[in-house]
Structure formats: C-alpha cells, structure tokens
C-alpha positions as CSV (number, residue, x, y, z in Angstrom):
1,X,27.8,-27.9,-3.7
2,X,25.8,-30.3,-5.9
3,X,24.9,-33.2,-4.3
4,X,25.5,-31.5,-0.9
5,X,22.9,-32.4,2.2
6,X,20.5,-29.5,2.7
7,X,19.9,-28.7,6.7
8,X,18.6,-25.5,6.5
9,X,14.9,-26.2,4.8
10,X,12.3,-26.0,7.1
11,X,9.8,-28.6,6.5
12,X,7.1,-30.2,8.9
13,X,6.8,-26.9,11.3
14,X,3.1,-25.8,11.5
15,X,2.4,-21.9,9.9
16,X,2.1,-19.4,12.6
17,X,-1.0,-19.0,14.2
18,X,-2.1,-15.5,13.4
19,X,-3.9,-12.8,11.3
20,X,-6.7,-15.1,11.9
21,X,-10.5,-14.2,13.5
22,X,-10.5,-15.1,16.7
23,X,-14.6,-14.7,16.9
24,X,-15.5,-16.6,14.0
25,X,-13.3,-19.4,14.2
26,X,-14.2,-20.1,17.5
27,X,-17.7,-21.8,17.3
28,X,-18.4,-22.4,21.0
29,X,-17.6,-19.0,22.0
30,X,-20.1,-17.6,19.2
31,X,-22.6,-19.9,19.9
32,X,-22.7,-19.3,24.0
33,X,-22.5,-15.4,22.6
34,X,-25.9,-16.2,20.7
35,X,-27.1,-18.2,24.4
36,X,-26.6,-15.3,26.6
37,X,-28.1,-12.4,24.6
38,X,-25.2,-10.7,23.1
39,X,-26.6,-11.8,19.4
40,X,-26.8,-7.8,18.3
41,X,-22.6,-7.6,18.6
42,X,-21.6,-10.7,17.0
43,X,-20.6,-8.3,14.0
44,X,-18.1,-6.3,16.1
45,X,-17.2,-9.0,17.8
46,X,-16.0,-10.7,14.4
47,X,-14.3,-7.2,13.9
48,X,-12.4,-7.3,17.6
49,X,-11.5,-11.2,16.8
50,X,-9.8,-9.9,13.0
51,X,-7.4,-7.5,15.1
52,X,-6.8,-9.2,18.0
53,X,-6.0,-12.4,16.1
54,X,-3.7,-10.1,13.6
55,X,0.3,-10.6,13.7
56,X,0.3,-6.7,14.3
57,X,-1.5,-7.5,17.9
58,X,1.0,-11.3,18.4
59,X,4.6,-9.0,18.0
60,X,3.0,-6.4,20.3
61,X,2.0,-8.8,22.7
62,X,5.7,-10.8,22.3
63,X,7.7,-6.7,22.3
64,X,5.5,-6.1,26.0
65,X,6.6,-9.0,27.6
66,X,10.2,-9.2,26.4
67,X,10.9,-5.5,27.6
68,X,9.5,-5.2,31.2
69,X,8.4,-2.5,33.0
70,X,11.0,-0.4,34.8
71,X,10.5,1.8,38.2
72,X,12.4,5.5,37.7
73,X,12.3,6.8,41.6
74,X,14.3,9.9,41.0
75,X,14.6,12.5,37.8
76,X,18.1,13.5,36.7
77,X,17.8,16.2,38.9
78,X,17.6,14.1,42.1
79,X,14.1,14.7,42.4
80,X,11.6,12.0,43.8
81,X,9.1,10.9,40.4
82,X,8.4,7.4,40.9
83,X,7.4,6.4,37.2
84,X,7.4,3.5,35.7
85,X,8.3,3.0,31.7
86,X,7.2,0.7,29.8
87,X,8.0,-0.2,26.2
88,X,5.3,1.1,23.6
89,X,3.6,-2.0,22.8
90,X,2.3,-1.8,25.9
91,X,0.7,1.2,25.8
92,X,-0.6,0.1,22.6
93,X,-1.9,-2.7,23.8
94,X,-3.7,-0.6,26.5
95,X,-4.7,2.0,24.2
96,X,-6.5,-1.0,21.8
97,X,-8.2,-2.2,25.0
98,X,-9.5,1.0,25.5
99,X,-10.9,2.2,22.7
100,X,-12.9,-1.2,22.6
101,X,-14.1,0.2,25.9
102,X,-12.8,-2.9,28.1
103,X,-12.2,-0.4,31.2
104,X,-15.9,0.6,30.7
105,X,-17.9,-0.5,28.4
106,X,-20.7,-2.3,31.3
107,X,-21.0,1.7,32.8
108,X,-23.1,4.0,31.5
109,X,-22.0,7.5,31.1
110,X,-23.7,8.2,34.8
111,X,-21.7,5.1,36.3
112,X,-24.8,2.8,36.2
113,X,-24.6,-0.8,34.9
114,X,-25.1,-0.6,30.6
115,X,-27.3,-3.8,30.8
116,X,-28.5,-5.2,27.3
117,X,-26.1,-7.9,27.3
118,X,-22.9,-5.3,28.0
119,X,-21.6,-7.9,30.6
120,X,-21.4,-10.6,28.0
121,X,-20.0,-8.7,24.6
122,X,-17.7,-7.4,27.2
123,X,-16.2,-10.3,28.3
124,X,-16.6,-12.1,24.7
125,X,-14.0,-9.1,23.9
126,X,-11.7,-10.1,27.4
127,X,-11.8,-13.4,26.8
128,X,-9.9,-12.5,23.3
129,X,-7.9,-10.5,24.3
130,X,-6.3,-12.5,26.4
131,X,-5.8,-15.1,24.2
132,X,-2.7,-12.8,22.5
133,X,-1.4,-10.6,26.0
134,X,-3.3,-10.7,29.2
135,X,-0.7,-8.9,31.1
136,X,-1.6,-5.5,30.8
137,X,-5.5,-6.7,31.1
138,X,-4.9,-6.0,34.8
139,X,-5.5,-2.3,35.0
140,X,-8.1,-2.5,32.5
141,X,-9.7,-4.9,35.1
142,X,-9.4,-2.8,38.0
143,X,-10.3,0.7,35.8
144,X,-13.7,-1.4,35.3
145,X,-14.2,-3.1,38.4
146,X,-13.6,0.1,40.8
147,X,-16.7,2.0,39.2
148,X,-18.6,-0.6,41.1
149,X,-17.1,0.3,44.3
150,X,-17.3,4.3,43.2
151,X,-21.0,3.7,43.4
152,X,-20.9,3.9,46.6
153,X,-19.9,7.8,46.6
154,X,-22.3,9.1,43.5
155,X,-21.1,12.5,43.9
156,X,-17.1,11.5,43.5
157,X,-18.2,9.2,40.9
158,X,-20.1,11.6,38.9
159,X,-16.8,14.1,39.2
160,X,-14.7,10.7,37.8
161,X,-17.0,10.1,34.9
162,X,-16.2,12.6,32.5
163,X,-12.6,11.0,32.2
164,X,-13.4,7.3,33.3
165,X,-16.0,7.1,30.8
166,X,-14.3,7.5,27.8
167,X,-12.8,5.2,25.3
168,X,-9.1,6.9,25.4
169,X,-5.9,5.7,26.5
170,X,-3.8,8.4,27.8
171,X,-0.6,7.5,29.5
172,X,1.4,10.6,30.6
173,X,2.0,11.4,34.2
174,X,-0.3,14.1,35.0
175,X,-3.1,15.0,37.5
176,X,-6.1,13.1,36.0
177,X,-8.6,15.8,35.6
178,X,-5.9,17.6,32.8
179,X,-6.0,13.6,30.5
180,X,-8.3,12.6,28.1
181,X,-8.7,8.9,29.4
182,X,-7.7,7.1,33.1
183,X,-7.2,4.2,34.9
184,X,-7.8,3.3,38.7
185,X,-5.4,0.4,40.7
186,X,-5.6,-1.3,43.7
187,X,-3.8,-1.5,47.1
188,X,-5.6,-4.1,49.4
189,X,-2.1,-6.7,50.5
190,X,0.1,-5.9,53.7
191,X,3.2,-8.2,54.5
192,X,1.6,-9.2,57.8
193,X,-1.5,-9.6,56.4
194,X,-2.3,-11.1,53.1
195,X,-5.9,-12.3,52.5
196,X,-6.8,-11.2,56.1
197,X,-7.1,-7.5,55.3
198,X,-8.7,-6.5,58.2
199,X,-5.0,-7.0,60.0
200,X,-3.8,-4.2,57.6
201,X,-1.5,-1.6,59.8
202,X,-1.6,1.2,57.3
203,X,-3.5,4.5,59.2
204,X,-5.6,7.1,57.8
205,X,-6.0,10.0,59.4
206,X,-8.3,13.0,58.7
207,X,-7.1,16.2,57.1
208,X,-9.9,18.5,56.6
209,X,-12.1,17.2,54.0
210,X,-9.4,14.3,53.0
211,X,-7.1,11.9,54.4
212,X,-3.4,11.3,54.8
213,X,-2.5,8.2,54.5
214,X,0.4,6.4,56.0
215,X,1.3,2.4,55.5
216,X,3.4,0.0,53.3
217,X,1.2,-2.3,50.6
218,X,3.1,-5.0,49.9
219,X,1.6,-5.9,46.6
220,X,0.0,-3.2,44.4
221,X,-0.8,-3.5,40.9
222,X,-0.5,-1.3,38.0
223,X,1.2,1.4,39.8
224,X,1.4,3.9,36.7
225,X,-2.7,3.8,37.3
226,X,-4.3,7.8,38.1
227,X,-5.7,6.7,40.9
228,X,-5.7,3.7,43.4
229,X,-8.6,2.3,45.8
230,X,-6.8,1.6,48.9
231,X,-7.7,-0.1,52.4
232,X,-6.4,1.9,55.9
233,X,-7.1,2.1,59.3
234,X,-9.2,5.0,60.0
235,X,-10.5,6.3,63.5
236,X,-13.9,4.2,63.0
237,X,-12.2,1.2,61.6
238,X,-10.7,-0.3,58.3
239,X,-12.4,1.8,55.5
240,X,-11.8,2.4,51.8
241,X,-9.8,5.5,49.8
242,X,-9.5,6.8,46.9
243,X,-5.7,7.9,46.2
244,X,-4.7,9.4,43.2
245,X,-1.2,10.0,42.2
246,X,-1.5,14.0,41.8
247,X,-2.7,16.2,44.9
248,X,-5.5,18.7,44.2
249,X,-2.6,21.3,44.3
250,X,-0.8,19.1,40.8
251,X,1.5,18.2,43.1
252,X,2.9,14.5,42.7
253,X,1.8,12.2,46.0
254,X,3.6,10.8,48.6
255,X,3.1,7.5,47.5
256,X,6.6,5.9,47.0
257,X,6.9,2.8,45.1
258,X,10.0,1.2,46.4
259,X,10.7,-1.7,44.3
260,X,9.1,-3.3,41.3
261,X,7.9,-7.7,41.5
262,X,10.1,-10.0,40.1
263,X,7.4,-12.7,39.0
264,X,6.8,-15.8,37.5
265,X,4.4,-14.6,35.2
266,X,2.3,-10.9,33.6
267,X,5.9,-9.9,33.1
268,X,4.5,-7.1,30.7
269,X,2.4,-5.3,33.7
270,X,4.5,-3.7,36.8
271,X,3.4,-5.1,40.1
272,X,5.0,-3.0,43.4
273,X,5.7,-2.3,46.6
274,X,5.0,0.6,47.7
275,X,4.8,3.8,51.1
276,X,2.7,6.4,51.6
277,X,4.6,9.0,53.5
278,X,1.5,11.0,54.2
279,X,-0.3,10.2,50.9
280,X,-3.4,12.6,50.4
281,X,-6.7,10.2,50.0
282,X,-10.2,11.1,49.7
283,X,-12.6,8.8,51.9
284,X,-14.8,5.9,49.6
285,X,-18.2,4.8,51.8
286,X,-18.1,5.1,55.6
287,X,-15.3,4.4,58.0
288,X,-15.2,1.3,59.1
289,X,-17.0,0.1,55.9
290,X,-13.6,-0.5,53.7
291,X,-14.2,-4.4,53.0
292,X,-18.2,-4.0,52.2
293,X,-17.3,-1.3,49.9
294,X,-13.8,-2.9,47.9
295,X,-16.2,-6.4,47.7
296,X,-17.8,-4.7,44.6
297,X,-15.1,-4.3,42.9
298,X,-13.5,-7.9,44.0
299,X,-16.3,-9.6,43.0
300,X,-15.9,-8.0,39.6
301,X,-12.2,-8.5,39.1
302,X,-12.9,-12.0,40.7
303,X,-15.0,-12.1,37.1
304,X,-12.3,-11.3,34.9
305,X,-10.0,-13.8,36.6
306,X,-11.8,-16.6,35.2
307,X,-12.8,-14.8,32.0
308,X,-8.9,-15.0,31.4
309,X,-8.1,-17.9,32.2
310,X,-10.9,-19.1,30.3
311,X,-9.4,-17.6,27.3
312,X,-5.7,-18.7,28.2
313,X,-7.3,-21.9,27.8
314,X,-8.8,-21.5,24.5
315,X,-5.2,-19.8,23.1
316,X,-4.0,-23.1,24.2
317,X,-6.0,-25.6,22.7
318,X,-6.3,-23.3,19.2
319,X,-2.4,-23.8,18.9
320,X,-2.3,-27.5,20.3
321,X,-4.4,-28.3,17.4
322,X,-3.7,-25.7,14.8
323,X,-0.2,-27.5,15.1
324,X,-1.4,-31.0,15.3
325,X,-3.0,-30.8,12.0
326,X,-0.2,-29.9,10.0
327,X,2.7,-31.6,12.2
328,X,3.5,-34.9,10.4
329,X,4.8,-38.4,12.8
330,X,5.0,-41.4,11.5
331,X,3.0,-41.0,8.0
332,X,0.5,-39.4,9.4
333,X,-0.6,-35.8,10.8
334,X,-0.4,-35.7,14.6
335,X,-4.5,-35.2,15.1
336,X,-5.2,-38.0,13.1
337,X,-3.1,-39.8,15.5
338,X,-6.1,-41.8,17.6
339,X,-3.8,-40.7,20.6
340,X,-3.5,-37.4,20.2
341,X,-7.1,-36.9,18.5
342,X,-8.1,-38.5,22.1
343,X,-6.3,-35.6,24.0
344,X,-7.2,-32.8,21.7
345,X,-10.9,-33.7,21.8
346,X,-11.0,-33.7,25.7
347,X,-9.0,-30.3,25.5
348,X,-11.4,-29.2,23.2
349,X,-14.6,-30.6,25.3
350,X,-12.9,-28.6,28.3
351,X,-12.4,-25.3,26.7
352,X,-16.3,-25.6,25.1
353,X,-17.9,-26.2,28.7
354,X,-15.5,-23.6,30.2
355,X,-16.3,-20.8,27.4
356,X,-20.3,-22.0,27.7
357,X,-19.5,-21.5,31.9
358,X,-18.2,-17.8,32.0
359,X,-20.6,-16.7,29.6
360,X,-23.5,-17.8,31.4
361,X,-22.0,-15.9,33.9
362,X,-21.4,-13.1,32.6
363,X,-25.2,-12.9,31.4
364,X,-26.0,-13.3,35.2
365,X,-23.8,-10.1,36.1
366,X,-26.1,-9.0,32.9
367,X,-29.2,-9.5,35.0
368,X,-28.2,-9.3,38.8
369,X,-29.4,-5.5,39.0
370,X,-33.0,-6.6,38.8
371,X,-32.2,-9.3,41.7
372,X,-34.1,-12.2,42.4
373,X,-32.6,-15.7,40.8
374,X,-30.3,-14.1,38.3
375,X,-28.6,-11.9,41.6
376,X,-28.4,-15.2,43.8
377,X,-26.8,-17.3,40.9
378,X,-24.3,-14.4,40.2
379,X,-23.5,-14.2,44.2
380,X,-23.0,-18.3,44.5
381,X,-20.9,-18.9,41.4
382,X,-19.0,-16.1,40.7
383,X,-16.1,-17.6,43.3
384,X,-17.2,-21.3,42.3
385,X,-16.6,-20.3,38.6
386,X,-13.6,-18.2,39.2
387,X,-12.0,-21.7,41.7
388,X,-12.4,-24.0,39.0
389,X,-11.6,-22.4,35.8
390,X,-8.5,-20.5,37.2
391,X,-7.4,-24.0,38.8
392,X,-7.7,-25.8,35.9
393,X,-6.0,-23.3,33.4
394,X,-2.3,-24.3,34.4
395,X,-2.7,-28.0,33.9
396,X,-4.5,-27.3,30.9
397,X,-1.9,-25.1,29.1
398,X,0.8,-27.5,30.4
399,X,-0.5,-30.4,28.0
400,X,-1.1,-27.5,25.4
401,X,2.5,-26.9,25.5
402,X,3.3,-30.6,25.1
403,X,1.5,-31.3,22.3
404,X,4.1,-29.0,20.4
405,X,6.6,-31.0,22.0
406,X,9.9,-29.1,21.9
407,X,8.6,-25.9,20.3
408,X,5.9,-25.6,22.8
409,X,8.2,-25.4,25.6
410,X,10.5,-22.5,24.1
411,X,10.0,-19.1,24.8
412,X,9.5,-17.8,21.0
413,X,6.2,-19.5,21.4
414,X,3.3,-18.0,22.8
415,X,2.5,-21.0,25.1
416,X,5.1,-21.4,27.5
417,X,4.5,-17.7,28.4
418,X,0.6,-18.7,29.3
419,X,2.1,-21.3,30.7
420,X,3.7,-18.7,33.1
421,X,0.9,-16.4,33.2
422,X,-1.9,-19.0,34.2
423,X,-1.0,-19.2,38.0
424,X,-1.7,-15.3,38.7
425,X,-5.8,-15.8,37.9
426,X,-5.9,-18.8,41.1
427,X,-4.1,-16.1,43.4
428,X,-5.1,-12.7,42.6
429,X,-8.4,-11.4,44.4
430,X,-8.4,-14.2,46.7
431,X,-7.0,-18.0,46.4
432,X,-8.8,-21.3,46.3
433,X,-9.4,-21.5,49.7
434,X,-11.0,-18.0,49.9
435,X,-13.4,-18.9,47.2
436,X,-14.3,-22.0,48.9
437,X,-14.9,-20.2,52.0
438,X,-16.7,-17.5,49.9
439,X,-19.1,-19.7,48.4
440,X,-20.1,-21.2,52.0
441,X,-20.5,-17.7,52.9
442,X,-23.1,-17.1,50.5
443,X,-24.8,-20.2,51.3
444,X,-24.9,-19.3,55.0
445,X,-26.2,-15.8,54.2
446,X,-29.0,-16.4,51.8
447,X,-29.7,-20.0,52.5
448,X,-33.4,-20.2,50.5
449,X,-31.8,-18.5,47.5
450,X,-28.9,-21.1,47.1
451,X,-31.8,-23.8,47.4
452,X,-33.3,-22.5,44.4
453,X,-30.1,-21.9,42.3
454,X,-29.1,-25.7,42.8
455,X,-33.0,-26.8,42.1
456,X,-32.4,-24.3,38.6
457,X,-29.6,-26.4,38.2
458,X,-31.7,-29.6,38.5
459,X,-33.3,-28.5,35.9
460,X,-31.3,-27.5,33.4
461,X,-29.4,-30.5,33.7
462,X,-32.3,-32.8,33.4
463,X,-30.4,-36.2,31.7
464,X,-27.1,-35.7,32.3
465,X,-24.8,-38.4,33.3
466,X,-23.9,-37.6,36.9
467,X,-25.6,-34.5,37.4
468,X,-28.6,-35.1,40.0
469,X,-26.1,-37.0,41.8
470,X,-23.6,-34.1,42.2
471,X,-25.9,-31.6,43.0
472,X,-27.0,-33.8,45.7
473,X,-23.4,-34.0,47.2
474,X,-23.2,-30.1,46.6
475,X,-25.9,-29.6,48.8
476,X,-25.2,-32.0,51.2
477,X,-22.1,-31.3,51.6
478,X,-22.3,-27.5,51.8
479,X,-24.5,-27.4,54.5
480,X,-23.0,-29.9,57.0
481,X,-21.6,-29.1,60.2
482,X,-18.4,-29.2,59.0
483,X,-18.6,-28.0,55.9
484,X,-14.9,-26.1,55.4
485,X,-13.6,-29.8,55.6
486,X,-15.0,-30.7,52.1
487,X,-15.6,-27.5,50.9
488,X,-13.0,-28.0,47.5
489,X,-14.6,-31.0,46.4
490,X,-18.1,-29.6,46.6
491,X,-17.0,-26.2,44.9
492,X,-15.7,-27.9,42.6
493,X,-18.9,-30.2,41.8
494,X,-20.8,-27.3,41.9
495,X,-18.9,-25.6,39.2
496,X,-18.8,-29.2,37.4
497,X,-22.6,-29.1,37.6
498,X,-22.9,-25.1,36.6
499,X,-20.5,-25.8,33.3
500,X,-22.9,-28.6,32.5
501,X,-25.9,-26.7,32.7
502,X,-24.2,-23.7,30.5
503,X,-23.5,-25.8,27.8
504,X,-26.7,-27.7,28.2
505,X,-27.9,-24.3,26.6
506,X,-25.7,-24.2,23.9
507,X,-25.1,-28.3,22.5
508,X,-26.8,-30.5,24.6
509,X,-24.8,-33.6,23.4
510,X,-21.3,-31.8,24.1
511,X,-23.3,-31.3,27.6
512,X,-24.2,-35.3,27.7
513,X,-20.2,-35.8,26.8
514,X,-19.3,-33.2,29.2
515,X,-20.9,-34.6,32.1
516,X,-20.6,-38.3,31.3
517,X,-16.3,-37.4,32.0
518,X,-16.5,-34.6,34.5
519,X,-19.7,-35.8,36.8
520,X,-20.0,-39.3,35.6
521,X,-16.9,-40.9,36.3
522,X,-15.8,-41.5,32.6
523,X,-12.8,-39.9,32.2
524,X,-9.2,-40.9,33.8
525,X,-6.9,-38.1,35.7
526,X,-5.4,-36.4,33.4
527,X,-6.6,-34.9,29.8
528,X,-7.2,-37.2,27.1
529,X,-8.3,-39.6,29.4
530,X,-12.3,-39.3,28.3
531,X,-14.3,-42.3,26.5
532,X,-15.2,-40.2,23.6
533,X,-15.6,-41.8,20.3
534,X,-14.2,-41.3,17.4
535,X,-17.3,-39.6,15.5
536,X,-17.8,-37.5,18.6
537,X,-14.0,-36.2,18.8
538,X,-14.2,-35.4,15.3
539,X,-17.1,-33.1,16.0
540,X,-15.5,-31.4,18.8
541,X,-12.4,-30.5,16.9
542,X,-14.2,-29.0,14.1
543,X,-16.4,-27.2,16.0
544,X,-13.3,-25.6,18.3
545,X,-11.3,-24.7,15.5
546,X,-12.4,-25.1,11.4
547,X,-9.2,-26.5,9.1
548,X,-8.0,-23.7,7.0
C-alpha cells in the first residue's frame, strides 16, 4: 500500500559478529603470544582464529547446544549399552579440536612435555576456541590433562600413546585400541563427599593383574570418553585407576551411567551419574597414592579453567563493542557515548590484563620441567590465576550482555549462553575456597620459593600504582597465624599483582592503568567504574578490537 508504515526493515541492529580472525584482531592476545615465546606460531594461530571465528564454526557451536546430549541405557533388544548421542556438530566441534591437537598437542609422541612454547600456542588456540563453544572443550581438557597423570605408569602410557597421540577424532563406541583417535574422562565426586575425596566409598578390589571396581560417582564428565581416571578405595588406601569403557575381552564395562545432569550451563557436553557394578580397572601409581597421582592432571585442567574463562571474557567484550559501534542512541553510536566508552574501556582493560595473566602462565607450565623459579611460580599461581579469572568471568559477561541491552539477554545470542556457561570454570576441579587453601598449601610447603616468586614480582612491577603495597599485604597476610581467615582477599591481590606484572611485559602503560584501578584504589565496584581518560579509553578499544 503506498504510503503505508513499514515495520519490517531492520535498521540500527549491529552485523553479526563472525567469519572474522579471532587471532589478528585481537591485539593483546597476539602481543602476550609474542611475550611468552610462541612468536614461531603466530601464522597458524592467524589460520585457527580464520575458522574458529567463521559462521561455519558460530551455527555449529549454536546446533551443539540447542540439541543436548542424550543417555541410551538399553538397545532395542533390551540390552544394557549405556551410550550417549549427541548431535553432529558436536562431534565436529571435537573433531576440529582435535586435529588442531588441543587433547595433545604439549605431549610428545613418548608422553613427555613438547616444550618450545607448546604450553602457550596451545592455549592461544583454547582460549579461541572457547570464545565460539567451550562445552565440549571438557574432554579435550581431560584427554590432555590425564597424560600428566599417565606419567606416572610409563609402560601403560607408552601402550596409550599410539592412539592418544594422534590428531584424530574418532567417536564410535568401540574398545580403544581398534579407533584411530581417544579421549580419557574423569571420575573423582561422590555424593557424601564432594571436594573431600579422600571420604570417597567406592572399593577396588584386586583381580589378578587388574581391578574391579565397585562405587557410585556422582559427577562424571564426558561419559562417551574411552577411558576414565577414577579414584577408589583400594586395600592400601585411596589410589587412582584407569577404567576404560571396553574390557580387554571387547566386552562393554560394567560402568552404568544412570542419569544424565540437568545444568545451568555446557549444555552441549553430557555430565553423569554413574555405577560400577564390578567395573574392570587397571591400577595408575601406588595404592594409597590416588590424590598425589590425579593432582597432575588437576593442576592441568585447573589451567584450562582459567584459560576459558579468560576467553569467555574476551567473546564478551568483542561483541559488547562490536555492537556498540554500530548501535545508534540518541544521534550518536553507543561507544562514543562517554558512558558507555567508560565501561567498554574498563572491559577492555580487564580482558587485556586477564589475556597478558594466563599467557604468562602458560609460559610458566612451558618452563616448569626445568624447575627452579619458573616450577615455583607455576605451583603458586596456577590456583591464584584460576580463583580470580574464573570468579571474575560471570560478572564480566553479565555487563557484556547488558550492553546489547535486550538482544544480549536472548538466547539467539551467543552471550547469554556464556553467561550460563561462566559459573562451571569457578566449580569444576576445585571451588574458590580450595584454591585459596591451595595456594597457602604451596606457601607452607616451599616457603623460600614463594619468597622469591613475590620478590620476582617486586620486580617486574617496579612503578606501578599499588603494587609494592599489595605484595606486602600478600605476604603478610599469607603467612599469619591465621591465614585461612583472609585467605580470598590475599589470593586475590596476589593474582591482582601477577596480572600486573604480565602485562607489565607486554604494554607497560595499560599495566600503569591496570594497576592504578585494580591495586590502586581508582576504580569504583563495578565495571566502568575506572578513572581512565578519554585518550587512554580510546587506545584500549582499538587495541582490543580494530573497526572494520
């Protein structure tokens, strides 16, 4: 009809945020790259940021999330399977992540670490990937985090390698010596129990050469995995198994899953309950020896927890402002709002010290083999880093969300489903309070080497607003006779103070902005709340995300 309104025109909506390069448009995270050694990948890291950041990769992501996994107990026949299906994004997903070898790619071919800066172009890959679908990133944890407990057995190890150590995804359900690729879960969580594994009930007892296994886990992850590290009561204590879902004989295990998870969140991976009736298991370390062994891998999936959420963060803030600079209010585009340019720029300030903090991290986990400063920093911060960044990624996403308004808090957007998925990181392999207590721990245990990794901090923070002031606290406060009692504010100084000195490395006045609002007392309570000037938020926001 001429003349006739038109509602249906879309008009002030920002352009989807994808087929874009997640490496190279992300400055911070290609500069800490450059920091921490991993210089030589920066090509193939541009490569892995051009498909992750691809629509392909964003509907795959959406398809795995909107069709959830679903537990089959029985076979038409009546017989007992317990599979689980999942739609075939997922796998694709899976089978993307593994062929950029993020199950294995810090193992050599012999199970030893890669070194040369494999902990850092690894996790440079992670923290992309989870930017689009971090859901099924749990059994690629796990598949990489359990070689470290493996280590502990070379000879079972060196019969795992041939399949763990390659870059293919193979999903059917078969023994895993017959499949071209594997992955390995975890069952550590009893209802009575919890974080205090050493209460678990489930028994072990010997069968030959191997275990049967009887218990109830109350949370295990990735149950379609080939194989599962578990915790049980043996005769000489709690000790650590391998459990893999086929008997020797190709017979399917006794290892029931009786219900999938409902959860808030990683809706695309299947977490379970689950019985062993009997479950065959092969013994991993000594008896007795089940925590010192699974702490390997813990302190490795512990890693990728704050790797994540790290990169939750940056998916956040990269949509937050992609949409804020073509979303139009009151004759003018939202970032050029001084309001809204205020809360991006402290958003973006976050993610830059965050991405500079796990990165430096990483690089320890690079180094730790040789020991000596390198080993003790990795030890002291890995729970400090992993408290901190995972606490802070649901607030964070929460005012990502709200700076799309509306549209950021629907569930055809990609952020209210971070939103949902940020939690998991703070819970899983150990809660706030267990990395607090974790980091006194390692204080109390190598007292002389956490003395030197604050004085490193000392120095690489030379100048900074706050910092000598903090680290004081830190180690006051660490150390005192009742140190439990202010353990979260010190743990979280400590990270504070690590963040600064990482991205002290990598743009020392983002570090002088960084701590003048975190250690300094110069920023208010919530985001956006930072005295940053206008010159200086301008910087940030081009340097977290160029206009295109």
């Amino acid at each position: 009809m001429v003349g006739a309104f038109v509602t249906h025109e879309v008009f002030n909506q920002s352009p989807a945020f994808e087929d874009v390069d997640l490496f190279t448009l992300d400055q911070p995270l290609v500069d800490a790259v450059k920091a921490t050694a991993g210089e030589a990948a920066l090509g193939e890291l541009a490569a892995f940021g051009r498909q992750w950041g691809s629509a392909a990769m964003a509907q795959r992501a959406r398809l795995a999330n909107e069709n959830t996994p679903k537990l089959r107990v029985f076979d038409a026949k009546g017989f007992r399977r317990d599979e689980v299906e999942f739609h075939p994004a997922y796998h694709e997903l899976m089978a993307h992540s593994a062929h950029a070898g993020l199950h294995n790619s810090t193992w050599s071919k012999a199970g030893k670490p890669a070194g040369q800066g494999a902990e850092v172009t690894r996790a440079a890959r992670f923290f992309m990937a989870a930017q689009v679908e971090t859901g099924h990133l749990c059994p690629i944890t796990m598949t990489r985090a359990a070689v470290g407990a493996l280590a502990v057995d070379p000879e079972l190890l060196a019969h795992l390698m041939p399949v763990l150590g390659t870059r293919a995804y193979d999903p059917s359900f078969a023994p895993w010596p017959t499949k071209r690729g594997m992955t390995i879960g975890m069952g550590m969580t009893e209802k009575q129990g919890g974080t205090d594994v050493r209460a678990n009930m489930t028994r072990a007892e010997q069968a030959g050469g191997a275990y049967l296994v009887t218990g109830h886990k109350w949370f295990m992850s990735a149950p379609m995995c080939d194989a599962f590290l578990v915790l049980a009561q043996a005769e000489g204590g709690l000790t650590c198994f391998l459990m893999p879902r086929f008997t020797p004989d190709g017979k399917v295990n006794d290892i029931h899953f009786q219900r999938l998870k409902d959860k808030l969140g990683n809706r695309s991976n299947a977490s379970s309950e689950v019985e062993f009736t009997g479950a065959y298991a092969v013994r991993l370390g000594e008896e007795g020896r089940g925590v010192p062994t699974i702490i390997q891998m813990v302190s490795l999936t512990r890693q990728d927890c704050a790797i994540a959420s790290a990169g939750l963060m940056r998916s956040g803030l990269s949509h937050a402002l992609h949409h804020a600079r073509h979303r139009s209010v009151f004759q003018k585009h939202l970032a050029d709002q001084p309001l809204m340019r205020s809360v991006l720029a402290d958003m973006a300030l976050q993610v830059e010290a965050t991405t500079a903090l796990v990165m430096r991290l990483c690089h320890s986990f690079d180094l730790a083999p040789s020991g000596g400063a390198e080993a003790a920093r990795m030890r002291l911060l890995t729970p400090a880093v992993k408290y901190w960044v995972c606490k802070s990624a649901p607030g964070f996403l929460y005012e990502a969300m709200e700076c799309l308004g509306g549209n950021g808090y629907v569930e055809e957007g990609i952020l209210a489903r971070h939103y949902r998925e940020a939690p998991v990181n703070a819970i899983w392999e150990g809660s706030g309070n267990v990395m607090c207590l974790d980091v006194l721990r390692a204080i109390a245990r190598e007292q002389d080497a956490a003395r030197g990794v604050l004085e490193q901090f000392g120095r690489e923070t030379t100048g900074l607003p706050g910092a000598a002031d903090a680290i004081a606290f830190v180690a006051k406060a660490l150390r005192a006779s009742d140190s439990e009692r202010m353990a979260r504010l010190a743990v979280e100084r400590l990270a504070l103070v690590a963040a600064a000195a990482a991205l002290n490395a990598v743009h020392p006045r983002h570090a002088e902005l960084f701590a003048a609002a975190r250690l300094g007392g110069g920023r208010g309570e919530f985001l956006g709340a930072a005295d940053l000037s206008v010159d200086d938020s301008r910087r940030l926001l081009a340097r977290a995300l160029p206009e295109f």
